[in-house]
C-alpha positions in Angstrom: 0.0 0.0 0.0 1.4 3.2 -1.1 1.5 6.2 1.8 -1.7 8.2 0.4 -4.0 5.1 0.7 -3.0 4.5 4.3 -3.5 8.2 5.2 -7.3 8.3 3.3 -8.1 4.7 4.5 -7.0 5.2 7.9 -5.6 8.3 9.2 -8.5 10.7 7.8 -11.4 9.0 9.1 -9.8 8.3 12.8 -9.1 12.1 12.7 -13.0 13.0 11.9 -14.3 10.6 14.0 -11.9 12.1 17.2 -13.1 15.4 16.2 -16.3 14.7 15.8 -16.7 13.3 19.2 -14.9 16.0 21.0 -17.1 18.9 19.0 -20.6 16.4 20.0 -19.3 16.5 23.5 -18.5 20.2 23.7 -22.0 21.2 22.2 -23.7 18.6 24.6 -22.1 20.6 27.5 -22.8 23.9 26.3 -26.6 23.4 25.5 -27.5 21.4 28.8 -25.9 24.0 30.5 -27.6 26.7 28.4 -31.2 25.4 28.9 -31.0 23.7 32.0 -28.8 25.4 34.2 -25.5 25.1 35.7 -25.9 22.0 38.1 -25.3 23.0 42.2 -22.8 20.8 44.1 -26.3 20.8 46.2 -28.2 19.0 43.8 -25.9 16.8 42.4 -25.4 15.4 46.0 -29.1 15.4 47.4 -30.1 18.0 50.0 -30.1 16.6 52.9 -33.8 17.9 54.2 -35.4 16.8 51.4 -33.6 13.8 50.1 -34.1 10.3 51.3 -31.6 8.7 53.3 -32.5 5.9 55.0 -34.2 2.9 53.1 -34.6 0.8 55.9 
């Protein structure tokens, strides 16, 4: 195999689909956080008055 088909079989498509995922992952982040809200330490762990704590 000669050096250009390695680089379009291989190299080009592992490069789109890296950047792909990192742009998909940025614009996940920015829209949850556009139209839901930045996420308090407070909810992520429960509030403690109104979360359930005990299951017994």
């Amino acid at each position: 195999m000669t050096h250009k088909v390695i680089t379009f079989e291989f190299v080009v498509p592992t490069v789109l689909a890296a950047v792909l995922g990192i742009v998909l992952s940025i614009g996940a982040v920015h829209l949850t956080n556009h139209y839901l809200g930045p996420v308090d330490q407070l909810e992520a762990n429960g509030s403690e008055a109104g979360g359930v704590t005990d299951l017994r």
